[in-house]
DRENNUPA-409243 format. One record per residue (C-alpha): x, y, z; residue number from 1. Coordinates in steps of 0.02 Angstrom, whole numbers. Last residue first. Example, Ala and Ser with C-alpha at 12.3 -4.5 7.8 and 13.67 -1.06 7.14 Angstrom:
BEGIN
684, -53, 357, 2
615, -225, 390, 1
REM end
This chain:
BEGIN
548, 363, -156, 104
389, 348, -190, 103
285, 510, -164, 102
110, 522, -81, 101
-31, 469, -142, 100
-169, 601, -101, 99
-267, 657, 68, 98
-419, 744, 104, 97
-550, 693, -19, 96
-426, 714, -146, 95
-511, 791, -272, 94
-583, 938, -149, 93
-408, 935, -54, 92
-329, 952, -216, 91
-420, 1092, -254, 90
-397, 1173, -104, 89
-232, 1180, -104, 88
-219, 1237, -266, 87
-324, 1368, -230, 86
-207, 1427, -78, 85
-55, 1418, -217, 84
-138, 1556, -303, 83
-196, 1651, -187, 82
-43, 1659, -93, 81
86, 1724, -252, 80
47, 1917, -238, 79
23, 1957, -66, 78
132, 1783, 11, 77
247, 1854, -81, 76
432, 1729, -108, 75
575, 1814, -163, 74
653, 1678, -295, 73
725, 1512, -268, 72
631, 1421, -138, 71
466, 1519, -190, 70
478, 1474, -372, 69
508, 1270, -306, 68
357, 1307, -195, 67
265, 1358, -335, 66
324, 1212, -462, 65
274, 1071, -318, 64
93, 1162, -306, 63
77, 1168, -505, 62
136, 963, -525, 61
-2, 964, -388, 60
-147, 1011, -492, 59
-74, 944, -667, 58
-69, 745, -563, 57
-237, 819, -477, 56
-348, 832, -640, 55
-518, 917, -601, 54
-453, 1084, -688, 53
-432, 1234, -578, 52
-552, 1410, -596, 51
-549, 1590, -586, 50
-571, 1598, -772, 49
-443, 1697, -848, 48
-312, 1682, -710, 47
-341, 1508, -672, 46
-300, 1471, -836, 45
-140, 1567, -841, 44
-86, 1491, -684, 43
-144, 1315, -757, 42
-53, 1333, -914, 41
89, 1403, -814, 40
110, 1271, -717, 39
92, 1112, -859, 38
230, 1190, -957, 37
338, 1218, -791, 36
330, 1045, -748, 35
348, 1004, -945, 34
524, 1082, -963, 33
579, 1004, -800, 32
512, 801, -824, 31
321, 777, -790, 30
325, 640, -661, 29
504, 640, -592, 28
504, 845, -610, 27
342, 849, -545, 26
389, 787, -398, 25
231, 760, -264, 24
255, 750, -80, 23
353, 903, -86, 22
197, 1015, -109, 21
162, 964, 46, 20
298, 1053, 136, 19
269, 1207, 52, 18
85, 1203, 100, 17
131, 1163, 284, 16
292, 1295, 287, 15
158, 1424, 203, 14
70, 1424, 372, 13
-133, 1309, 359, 12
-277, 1418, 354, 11
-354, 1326, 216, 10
-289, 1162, 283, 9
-152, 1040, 238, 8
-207, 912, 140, 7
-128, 749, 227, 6
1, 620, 130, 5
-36, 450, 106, 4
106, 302, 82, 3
68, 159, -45, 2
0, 0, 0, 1
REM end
């Protein structure tokens, strides 16, 4: 049986999100190019139309590329939060809760 990792909550501090982001790699699953392919077509999406897709691999290959932005760049909680707070609970709403976790 594989591992299950935890939603973290609306409210939950960036560490949480950031830290659950990790549980997915989209660089293993999507290679680098198309991590940050599948990203921004879902950041630009969201951005037109206020809304995610219903497929959790793109949803949290998006999660793991925003805390991989916010590890190397200046981080804003302002301008970036919204974003990776839908994500969240997106994947919560898919996810009932909790996904797969990553194999090692």
């Amino acid at each position: 049986m594989r591992p299950t990792a935890a939603v973290p909550a609306d409210d939950a501090p960036w560490h949480e999100l950031f830290e659950f982001a990790m549980t997915y790699d989209g660089y293993r699953y999507h290679g680098t190019e198309g991590a940050f392919v599948v990203a921004r077509a879902l950041h630009d999406h969201w951005g037109q139309t206020g809304s995610l897709p219903d497929d959790l691999a793109a949803l949290r290959c998006a999660l793991f590329m925003a805390q991989r932005s916010a590890h190397w760049t200046e981080f804003s909680p302002d301008q970036d939060g919204p974003w990776v707070r839908a994500l969240v609970r997106k994947i919560r709403e898919l996810g009932g809760g909790s996904v797969t976790a990553a194999e090692d």
